[in-house]
C-alpha positions as CSV (number, residue, x, y, z in Angstrom):
1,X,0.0,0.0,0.0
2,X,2.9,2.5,0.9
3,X,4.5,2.1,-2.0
4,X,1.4,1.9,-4.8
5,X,2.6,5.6,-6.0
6,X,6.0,4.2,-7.2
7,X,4.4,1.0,-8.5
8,X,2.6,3.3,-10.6
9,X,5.5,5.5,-11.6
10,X,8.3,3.0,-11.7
11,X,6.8,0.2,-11.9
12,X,6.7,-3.2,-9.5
13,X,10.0,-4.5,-10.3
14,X,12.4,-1.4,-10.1
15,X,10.2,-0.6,-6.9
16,X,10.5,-4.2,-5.0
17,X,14.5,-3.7,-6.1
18,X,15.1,-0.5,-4.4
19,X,12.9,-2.3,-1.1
20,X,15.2,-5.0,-1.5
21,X,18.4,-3.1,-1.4
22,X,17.0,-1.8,2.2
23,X,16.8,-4.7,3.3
24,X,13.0,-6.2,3.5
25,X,12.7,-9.6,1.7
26,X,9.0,-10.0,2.1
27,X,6.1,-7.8,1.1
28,X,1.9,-8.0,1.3
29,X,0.1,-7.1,-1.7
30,X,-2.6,-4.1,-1.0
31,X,-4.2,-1.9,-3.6
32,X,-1.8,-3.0,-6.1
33,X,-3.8,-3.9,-9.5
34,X,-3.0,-7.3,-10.1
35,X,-2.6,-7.0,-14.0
36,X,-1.0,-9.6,-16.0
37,X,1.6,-7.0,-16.0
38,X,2.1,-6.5,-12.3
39,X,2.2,-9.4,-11.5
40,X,4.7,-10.6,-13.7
41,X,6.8,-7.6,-12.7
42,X,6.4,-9.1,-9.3
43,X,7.3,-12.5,-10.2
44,X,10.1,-11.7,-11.9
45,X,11.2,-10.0,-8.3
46,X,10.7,-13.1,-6.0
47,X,12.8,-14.9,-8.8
48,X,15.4,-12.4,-9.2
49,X,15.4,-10.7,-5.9
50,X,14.5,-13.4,-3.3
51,X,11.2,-11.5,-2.6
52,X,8.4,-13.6,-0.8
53,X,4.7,-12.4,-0.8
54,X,3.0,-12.9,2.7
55,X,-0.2,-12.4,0.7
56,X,-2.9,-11.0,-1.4
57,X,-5.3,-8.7,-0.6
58,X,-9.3,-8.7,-0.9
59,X,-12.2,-6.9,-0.5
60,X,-15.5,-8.6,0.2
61,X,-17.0,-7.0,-2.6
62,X,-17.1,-4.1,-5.1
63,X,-17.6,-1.0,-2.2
64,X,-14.2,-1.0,-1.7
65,X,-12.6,-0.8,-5.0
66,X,-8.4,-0.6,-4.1
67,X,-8.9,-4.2,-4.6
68,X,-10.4,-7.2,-6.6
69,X,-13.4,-8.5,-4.7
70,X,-14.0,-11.9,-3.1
71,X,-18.1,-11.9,-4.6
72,X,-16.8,-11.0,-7.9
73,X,-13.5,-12.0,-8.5
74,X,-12.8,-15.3,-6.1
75,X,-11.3,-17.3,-9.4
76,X,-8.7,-14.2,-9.8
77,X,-7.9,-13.7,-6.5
78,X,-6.8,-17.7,-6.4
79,X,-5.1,-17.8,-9.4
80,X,-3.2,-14.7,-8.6
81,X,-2.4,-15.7,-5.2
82,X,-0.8,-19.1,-6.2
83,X,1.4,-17.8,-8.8
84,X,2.8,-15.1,-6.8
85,X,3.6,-18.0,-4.3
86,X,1.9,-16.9,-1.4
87,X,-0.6,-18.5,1.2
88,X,-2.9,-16.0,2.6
89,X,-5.3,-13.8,1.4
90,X,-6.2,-10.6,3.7
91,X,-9.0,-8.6,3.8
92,X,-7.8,-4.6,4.8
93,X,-11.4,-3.8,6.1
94,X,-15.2,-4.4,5.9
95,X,-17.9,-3.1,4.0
96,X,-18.5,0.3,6.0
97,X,-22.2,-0.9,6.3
98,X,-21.5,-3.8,8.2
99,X,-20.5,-1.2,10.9
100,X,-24.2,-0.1,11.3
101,X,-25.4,-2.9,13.7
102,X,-25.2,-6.3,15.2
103,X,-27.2,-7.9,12.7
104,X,-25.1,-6.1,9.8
105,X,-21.6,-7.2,11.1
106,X,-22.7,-10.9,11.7
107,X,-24.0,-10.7,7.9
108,X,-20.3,-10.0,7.0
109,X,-18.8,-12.7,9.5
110,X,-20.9,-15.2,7.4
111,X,-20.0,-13.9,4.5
112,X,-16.6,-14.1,5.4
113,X,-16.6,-17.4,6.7
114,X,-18.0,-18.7,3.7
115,X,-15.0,-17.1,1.7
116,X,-12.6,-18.4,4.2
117,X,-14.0,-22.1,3.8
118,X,-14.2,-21.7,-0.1
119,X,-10.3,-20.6,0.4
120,X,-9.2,-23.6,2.3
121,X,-10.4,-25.9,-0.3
122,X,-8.0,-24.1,-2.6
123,X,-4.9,-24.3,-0.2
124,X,-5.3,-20.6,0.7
125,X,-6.5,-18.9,4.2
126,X,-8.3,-15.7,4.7
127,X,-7.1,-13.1,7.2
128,X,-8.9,-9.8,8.3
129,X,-6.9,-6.8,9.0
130,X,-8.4,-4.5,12.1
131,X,-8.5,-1.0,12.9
132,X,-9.4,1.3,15.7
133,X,-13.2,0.7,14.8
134,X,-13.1,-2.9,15.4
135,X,-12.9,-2.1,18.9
136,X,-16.6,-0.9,18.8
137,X,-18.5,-2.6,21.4
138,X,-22.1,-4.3,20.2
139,X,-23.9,-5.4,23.2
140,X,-20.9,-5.4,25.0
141,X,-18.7,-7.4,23.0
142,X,-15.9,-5.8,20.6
143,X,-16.1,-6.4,17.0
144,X,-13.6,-7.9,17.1
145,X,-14.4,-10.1,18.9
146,X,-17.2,-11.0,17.7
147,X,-15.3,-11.5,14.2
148,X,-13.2,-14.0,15.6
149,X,-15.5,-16.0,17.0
150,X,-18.3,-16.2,14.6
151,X,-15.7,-16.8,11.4
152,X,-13.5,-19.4,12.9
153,X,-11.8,-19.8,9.8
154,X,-11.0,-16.7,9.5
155,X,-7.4,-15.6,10.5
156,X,-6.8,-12.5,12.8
157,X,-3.8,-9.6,10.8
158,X,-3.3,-7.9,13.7
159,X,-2.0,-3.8,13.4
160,X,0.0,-2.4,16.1
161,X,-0.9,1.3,16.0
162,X,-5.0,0.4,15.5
163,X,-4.6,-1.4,18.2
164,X,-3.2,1.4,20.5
165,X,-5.4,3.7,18.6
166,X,-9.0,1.8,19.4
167,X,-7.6,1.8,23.0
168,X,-6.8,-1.9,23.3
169,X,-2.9,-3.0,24.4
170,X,-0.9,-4.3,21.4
171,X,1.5,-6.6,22.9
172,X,-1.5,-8.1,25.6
173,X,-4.3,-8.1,22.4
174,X,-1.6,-10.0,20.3
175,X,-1.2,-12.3,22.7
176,X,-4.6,-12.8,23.3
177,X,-5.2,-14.0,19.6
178,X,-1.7,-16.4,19.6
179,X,-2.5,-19.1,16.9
180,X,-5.3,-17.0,14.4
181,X,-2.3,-14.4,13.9
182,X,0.2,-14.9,10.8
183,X,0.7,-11.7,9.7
184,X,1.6,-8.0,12.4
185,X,1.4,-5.0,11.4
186,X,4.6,-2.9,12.4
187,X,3.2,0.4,12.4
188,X,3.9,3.4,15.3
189,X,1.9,5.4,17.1
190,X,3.2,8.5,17.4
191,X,1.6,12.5,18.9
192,X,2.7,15.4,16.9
193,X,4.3,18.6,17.7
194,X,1.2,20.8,16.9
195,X,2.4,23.1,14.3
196,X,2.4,26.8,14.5
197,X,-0.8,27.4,12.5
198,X,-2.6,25.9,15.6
199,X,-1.0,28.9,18.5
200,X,-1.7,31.5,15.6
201,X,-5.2,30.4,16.0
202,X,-5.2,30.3,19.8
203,X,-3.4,33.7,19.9
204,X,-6.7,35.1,17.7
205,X,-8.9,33.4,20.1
206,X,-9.9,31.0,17.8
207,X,-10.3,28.1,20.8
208,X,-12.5,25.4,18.3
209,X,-9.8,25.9,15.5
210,X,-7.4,25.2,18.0
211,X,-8.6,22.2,19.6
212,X,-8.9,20.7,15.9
213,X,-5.7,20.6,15.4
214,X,-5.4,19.4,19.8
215,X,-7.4,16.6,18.9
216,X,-5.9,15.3,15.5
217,X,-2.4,15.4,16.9
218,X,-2.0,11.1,16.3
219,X,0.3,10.3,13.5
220,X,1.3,7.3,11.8
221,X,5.1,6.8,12.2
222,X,7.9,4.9,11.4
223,X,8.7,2.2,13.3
224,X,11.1,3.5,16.6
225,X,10.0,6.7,15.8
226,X,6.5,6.9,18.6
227,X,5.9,5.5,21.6
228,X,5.0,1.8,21.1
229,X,7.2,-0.9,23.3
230,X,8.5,-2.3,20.4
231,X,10.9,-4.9,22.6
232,X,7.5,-6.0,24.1
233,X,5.7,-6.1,20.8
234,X,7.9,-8.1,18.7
235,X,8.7,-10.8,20.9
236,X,4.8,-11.2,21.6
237,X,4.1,-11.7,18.0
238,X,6.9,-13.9,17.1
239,X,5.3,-16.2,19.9
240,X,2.0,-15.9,18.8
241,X,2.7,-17.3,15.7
242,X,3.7,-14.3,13.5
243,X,5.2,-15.4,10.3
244,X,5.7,-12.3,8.6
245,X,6.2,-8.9,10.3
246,X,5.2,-5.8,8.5
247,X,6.2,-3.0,8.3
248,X,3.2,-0.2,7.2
249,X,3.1,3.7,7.4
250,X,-0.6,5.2,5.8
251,X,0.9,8.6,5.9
252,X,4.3,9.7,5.3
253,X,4.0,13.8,6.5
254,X,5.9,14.5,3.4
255,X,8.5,12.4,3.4
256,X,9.9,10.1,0.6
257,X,8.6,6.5,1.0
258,X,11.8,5.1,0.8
259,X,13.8,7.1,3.5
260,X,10.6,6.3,5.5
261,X,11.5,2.7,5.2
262,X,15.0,3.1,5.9
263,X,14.2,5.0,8.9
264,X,11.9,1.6,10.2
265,X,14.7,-0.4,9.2
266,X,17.5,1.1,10.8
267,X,15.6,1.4,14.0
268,X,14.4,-2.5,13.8
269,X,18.1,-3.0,13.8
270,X,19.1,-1.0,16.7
271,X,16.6,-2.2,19.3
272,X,18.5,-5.7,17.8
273,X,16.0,-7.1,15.6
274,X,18.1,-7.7,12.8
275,X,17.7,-11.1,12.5
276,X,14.4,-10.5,11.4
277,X,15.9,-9.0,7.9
């Protein structure tokens, strides 16, 4: 997903190269098209560069469009999946609908379970990515939760900075799903400075305009570079069964993609995880 703007301008190959020479050997797939032509370009970089593919990605159908859809496309998504060599097919999110109730979220559980089931007869599993608004209660039970338990087949992709952003402990939640989770997302959690534009508003008296930019002060960082127990993290999902650890960063501030990598890298080797490169 971070890196879809250079897939477009470089294309998937010369991109996964420039990954590689960081250091990262393994990558998901996430609103990537899967052309014949990506995906040959990304063939062609497991052969030639050692890349793995931890997996695909999914929607359940057509509402959200970054990817091909399980209701409509299940045949490509298989297909596309096994030649790139990987396992697991993910799911980034929901239909926004299925937010809207209980009876609504346990429609997509079934639906997803169904998928999931249709999956394992191909060799494949199906994992669903969470963030903050999974941890939504409905009569008093997160969502979770309630995911988990009413589409057994359905894997748990836990994200580290979701998880500290819907209020839930990353290292105690990723233990608490040891055995559903393959895949970790390695994301921080970091609080901005608040930028100057917000005290020229407070110095005018403007306290709402102010308090906007109070309030929307969580960013996305590179790894090492918030406040996540990252020594407490790793270890937990490594236990938990985590086969692949990901690093992810939905906004960058303005910084280049690639020095934002670098920057999750370096750090990942410092605290002495560079074993896991």
């Amino acid at each position: 997903m971070m890196l879809k703007g250079s897939i477009e301008e470089r294309g998937a190959f010369a991109t996964l190269q420039r990954v590689r020479d960081i250091g990262y050997r393994a990558i998901e797939i996430s609103q990537i098209p899967l052309t014949t032509e990506n995906v040959d370009e990304l063939v062609r970089a497991r052969d030639e560069l050692g890349f793995e593919f931890s997996s695909t990605s999914a929607s359940l159908d057509k509402s959200t469009a970054a990817n091909d859809a399980l209701e409509t496309d299940f045949e490509k998504i298989v297909a596309d999946t096994k030649r790139l060599g990987a396992s697991m097919v993910r799911m980034g999110m929901m239909p926004l609908g299925a937010l809207a109730d209980l009876d609504s979220l346990h429609a997509f559980c079934d639906a997803a379970e169904g998928y999931a089931q249709r999956l394992e007869e191909q060799g494949l599993h199906l994992y669903y990515h969470n963030h903050h608004v999974e941890f939504a209660k409905y009569d008093g039970r997160y969502a979770l939760d309630i995911i988990a338990d009413r589409s057994p087949t359905v894997g748990i992709e836990l994200d580290a900075h979701w998880l500290q952003r819907g209020g839930v402990d990353p290292q105690r939640t990723i233990e608490r799903f040891a055995g559903r989770v393959k895949m970790v997302h390695l994301k921080d959690y970091r609080i901005g400075q608040l930028p100057s534009e917000a005290f020229e508003l407070l110095e005018k008296g403007d306290h709402v305009g102010f308090m906007g930019f109070f309030t929307s002060s969580v960013q996305f960082a590179e790894v090492g570079e918030g406040n996540l127990d990252w020594k407490g993290i790793i270890p937990a999902s490594i236990a938990a069964g985590a086969e692949y650890l990901l690093v992810e960063q939905d906004q960058l501030y303005g910084r280049d993609v690639f020095d934002c990598l670098q920057t999750s890298h370096d750090n990942l080797v410092a605290m002495g995880f560079a074993d896991l490169f």
